[in-house]
C-alpha positions as CSV (number, residue, x, y, z in Angstrom):
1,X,-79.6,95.2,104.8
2,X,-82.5,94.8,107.4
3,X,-81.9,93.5,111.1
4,X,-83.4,90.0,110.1
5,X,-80.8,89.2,107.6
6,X,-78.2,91.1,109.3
7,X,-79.0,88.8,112.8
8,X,-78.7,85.9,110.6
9,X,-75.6,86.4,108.9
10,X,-74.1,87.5,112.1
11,X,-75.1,84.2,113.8
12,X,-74.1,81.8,110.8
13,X,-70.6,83.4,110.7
14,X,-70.4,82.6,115.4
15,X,-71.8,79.2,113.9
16,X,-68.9,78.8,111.2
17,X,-66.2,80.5,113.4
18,X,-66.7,77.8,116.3
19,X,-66.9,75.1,114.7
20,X,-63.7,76.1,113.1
21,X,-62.4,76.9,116.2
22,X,-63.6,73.3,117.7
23,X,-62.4,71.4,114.6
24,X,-58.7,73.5,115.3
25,X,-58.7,72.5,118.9
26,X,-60.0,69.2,118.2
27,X,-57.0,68.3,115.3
28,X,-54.5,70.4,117.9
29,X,-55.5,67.5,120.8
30,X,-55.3,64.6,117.7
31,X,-51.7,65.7,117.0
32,X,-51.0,65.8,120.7
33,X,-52.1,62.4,121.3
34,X,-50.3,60.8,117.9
35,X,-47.3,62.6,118.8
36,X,-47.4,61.2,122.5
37,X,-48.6,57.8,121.3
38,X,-45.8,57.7,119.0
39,X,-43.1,58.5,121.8
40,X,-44.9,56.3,123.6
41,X,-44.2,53.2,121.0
42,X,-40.7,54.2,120.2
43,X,-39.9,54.2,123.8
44,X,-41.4,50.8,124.1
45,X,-39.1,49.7,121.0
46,X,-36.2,51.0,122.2
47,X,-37.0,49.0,125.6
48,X,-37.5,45.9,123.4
49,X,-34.5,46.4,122.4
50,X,-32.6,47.0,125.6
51,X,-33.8,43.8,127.0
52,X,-32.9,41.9,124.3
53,X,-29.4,43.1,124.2
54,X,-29.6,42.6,128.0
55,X,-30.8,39.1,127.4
56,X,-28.3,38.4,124.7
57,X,-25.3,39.7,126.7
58,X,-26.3,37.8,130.0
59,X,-26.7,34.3,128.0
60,X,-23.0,35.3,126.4
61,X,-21.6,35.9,129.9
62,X,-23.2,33.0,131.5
63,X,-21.7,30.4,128.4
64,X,-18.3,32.5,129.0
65,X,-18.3,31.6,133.4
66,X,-19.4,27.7,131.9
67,X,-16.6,27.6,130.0
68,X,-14.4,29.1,132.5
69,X,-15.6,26.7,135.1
70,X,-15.0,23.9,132.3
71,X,-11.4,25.1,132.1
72,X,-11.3,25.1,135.5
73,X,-12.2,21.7,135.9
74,X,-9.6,20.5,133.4
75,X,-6.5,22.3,135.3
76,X,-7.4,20.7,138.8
77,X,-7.6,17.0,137.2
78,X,-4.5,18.3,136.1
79,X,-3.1,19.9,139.2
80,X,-4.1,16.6,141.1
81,X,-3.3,13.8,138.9
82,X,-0.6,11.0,140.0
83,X,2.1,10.4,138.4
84,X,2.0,13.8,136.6
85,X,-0.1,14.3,133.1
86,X,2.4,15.5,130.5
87,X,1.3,18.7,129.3
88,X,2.1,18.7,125.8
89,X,-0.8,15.6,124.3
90,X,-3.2,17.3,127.0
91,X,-6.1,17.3,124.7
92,X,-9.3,18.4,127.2
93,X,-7.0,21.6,128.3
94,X,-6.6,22.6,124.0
95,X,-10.7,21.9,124.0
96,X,-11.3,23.8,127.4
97,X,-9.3,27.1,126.3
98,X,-10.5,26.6,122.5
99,X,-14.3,26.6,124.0
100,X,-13.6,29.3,126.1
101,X,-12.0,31.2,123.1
102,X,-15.0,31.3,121.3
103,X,-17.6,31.8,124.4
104,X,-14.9,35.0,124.7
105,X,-15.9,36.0,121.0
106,X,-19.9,36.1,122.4
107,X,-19.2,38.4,125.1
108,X,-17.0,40.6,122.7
109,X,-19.6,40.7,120.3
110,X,-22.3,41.5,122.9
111,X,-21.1,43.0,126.3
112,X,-19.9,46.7,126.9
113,X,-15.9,47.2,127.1
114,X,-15.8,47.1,130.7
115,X,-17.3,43.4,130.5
116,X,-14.9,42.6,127.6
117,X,-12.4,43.5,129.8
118,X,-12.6,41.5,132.8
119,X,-13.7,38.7,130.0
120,X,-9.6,39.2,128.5
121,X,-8.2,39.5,132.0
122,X,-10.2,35.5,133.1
123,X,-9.1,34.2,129.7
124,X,-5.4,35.3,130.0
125,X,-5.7,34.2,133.7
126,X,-6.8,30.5,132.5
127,X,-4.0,30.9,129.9
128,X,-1.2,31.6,132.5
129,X,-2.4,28.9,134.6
130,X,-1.6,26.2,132.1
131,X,1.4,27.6,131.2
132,X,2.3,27.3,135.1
133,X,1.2,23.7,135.1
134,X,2.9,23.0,132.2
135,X,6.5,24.0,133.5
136,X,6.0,22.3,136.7
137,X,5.1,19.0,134.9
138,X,7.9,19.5,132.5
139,X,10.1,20.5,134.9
140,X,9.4,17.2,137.5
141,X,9.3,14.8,134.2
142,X,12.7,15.8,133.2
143,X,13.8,15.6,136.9
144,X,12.3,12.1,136.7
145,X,14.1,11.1,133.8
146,X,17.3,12.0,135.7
147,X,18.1,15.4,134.6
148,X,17.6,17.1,138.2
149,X,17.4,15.7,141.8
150,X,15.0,14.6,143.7
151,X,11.0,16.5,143.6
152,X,12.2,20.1,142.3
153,X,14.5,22.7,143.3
154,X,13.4,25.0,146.2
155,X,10.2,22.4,146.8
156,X,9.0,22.2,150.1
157,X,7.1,19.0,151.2
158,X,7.5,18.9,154.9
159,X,5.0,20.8,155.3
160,X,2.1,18.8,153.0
161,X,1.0,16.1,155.3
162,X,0.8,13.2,152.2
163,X,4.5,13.5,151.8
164,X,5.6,14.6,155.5
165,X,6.3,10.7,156.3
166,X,9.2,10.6,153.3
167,X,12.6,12.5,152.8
168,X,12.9,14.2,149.6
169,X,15.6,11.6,148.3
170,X,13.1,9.1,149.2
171,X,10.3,10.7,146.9
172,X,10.6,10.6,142.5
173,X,9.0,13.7,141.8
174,X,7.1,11.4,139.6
175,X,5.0,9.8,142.6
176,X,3.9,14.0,143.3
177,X,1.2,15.5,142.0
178,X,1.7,19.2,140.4
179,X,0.2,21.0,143.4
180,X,2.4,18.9,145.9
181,X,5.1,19.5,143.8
182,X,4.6,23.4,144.0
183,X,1.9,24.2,146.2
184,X,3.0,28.0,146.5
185,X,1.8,28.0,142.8
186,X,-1.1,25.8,142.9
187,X,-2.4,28.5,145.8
188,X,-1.4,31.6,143.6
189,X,-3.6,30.2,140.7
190,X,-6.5,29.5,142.8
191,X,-6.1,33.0,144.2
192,X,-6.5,34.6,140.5
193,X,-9.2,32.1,139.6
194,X,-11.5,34.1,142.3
195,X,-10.1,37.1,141.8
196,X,-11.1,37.3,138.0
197,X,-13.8,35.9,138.3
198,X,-15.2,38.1,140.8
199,X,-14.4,41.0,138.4
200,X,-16.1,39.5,136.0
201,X,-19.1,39.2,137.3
202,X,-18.9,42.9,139.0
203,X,-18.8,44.2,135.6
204,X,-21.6,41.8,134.2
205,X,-23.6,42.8,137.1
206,X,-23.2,46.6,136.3
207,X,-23.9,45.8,132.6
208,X,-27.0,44.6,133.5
209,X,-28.3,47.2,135.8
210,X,-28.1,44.9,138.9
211,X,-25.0,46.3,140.7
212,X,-23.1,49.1,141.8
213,X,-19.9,50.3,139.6
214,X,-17.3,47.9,139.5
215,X,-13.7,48.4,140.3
216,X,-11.4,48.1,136.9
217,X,-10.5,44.7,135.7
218,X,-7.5,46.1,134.0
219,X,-4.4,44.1,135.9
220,X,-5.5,40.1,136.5
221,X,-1.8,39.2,138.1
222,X,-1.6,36.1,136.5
223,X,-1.4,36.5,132.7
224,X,-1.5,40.2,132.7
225,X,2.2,40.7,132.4
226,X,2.6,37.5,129.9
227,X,1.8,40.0,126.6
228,X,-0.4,37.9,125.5
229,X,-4.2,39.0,124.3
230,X,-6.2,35.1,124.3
231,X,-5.4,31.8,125.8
């Protein structure tokens, strides 16, 4: 072999073995990019996803406080009304608790326990509160109808200015609203009402990534001890 074709053959295969060597660093920096692309997109999917599960679970949570408040609502009609509601054909407190039962299904199905949690601890809380109101209207109805005396065992209306002008024989506990007729109860009701409710929205708060850790909603006073798991 001369030097000519020796020179030549030398400078096709430099030729051939960089632009193999381009075209392997080239498809080396395409697999890069597609491989970061793809983490890229799948990253972007699973944010989709996050905020839509956030989105979901905040519209749950915000139905469940609606219903609450609805509930709410209902119980201080109740806790105010003169002569006393009977508790038994109440008909807006079975809707209220029924509405909140099922806004309580939403949250289950889309909020983390901890949220779930504080969700039970409202609902038995709402629960216990109409179970109170319920015994103090039964128990001034049947005093009305003559079985007790007076406005109630152990009631003390001296000190609620309304019924500070009358003796207790003077009063039918029928003329009484429930919270005159046990305001100790009436305030321990109202106390849990904020009370759960503030853990509940602690814990939504953390489930959405807009608070700091909430404290455990696992003992809501009222209701807690009552065994029960709804309304």
């Amino acid at each position: 072999m001369n030097d000519t074709v020796a020179v030549a053959l030398i400078t096709s295969l430099s030729t051939l073995a960089a632009a193999g060597l381009a075209a392997l660093v080239a498809a080396r920096s395409t697999a890069r990019q597609l491989r970061y692309q793809a983490a890229l997109a799948r990253e972007e999917r699973a944010d989709q996803r996050e905020s839509g599960r956030r989105e979901v679970c905040a519209a749950a949570c915000e139905r469940f406080l609606a219903e609450a408040d609805a509930a709410y609502r209902v119980l201080d009609e109740g806790w105010a009304a003169r002569p006393f509601r009977e508790p038994l054909p109440w008909q807006d407190g079975f809707a209220a608790r029924r509405a909140l039962d099922e806004a309580y299904v939403r949250v289950q199905l889309t909020a983390p326990e901890a949220v779930v949690r504080a969700g039970r601890a409202v609902v038995r809380g709402i629960a216990a509160e109409f179970r109170t109101h319920g015994r103090i209207v039964g128990e001034a109805v049947g005093e009305a109808d003559g079985v007790g005396g007076g406005v109630g065992a152990g009631t003390d209306v001296e000190g609620d200015p309304r019924v500070s002008a009358l003796s207790a024989s003077e009063l039918s506990a029928s003329e009484l609203s429930a919270s005159m007729a046990d305001p100790a109860a009436r305030s321990r009701a109202l106390r849990e009402r904020f009370a759960g409710t503030e853990r509940f929205v602690a814990a939504v708060r953390v489930a959405l990534g807009v608070g700091e850790e909430a404290a455990p909603a696992t003992g809501s006073v009222v209701g807690e001890g009552a065994g029960e798991t709804g309304v």
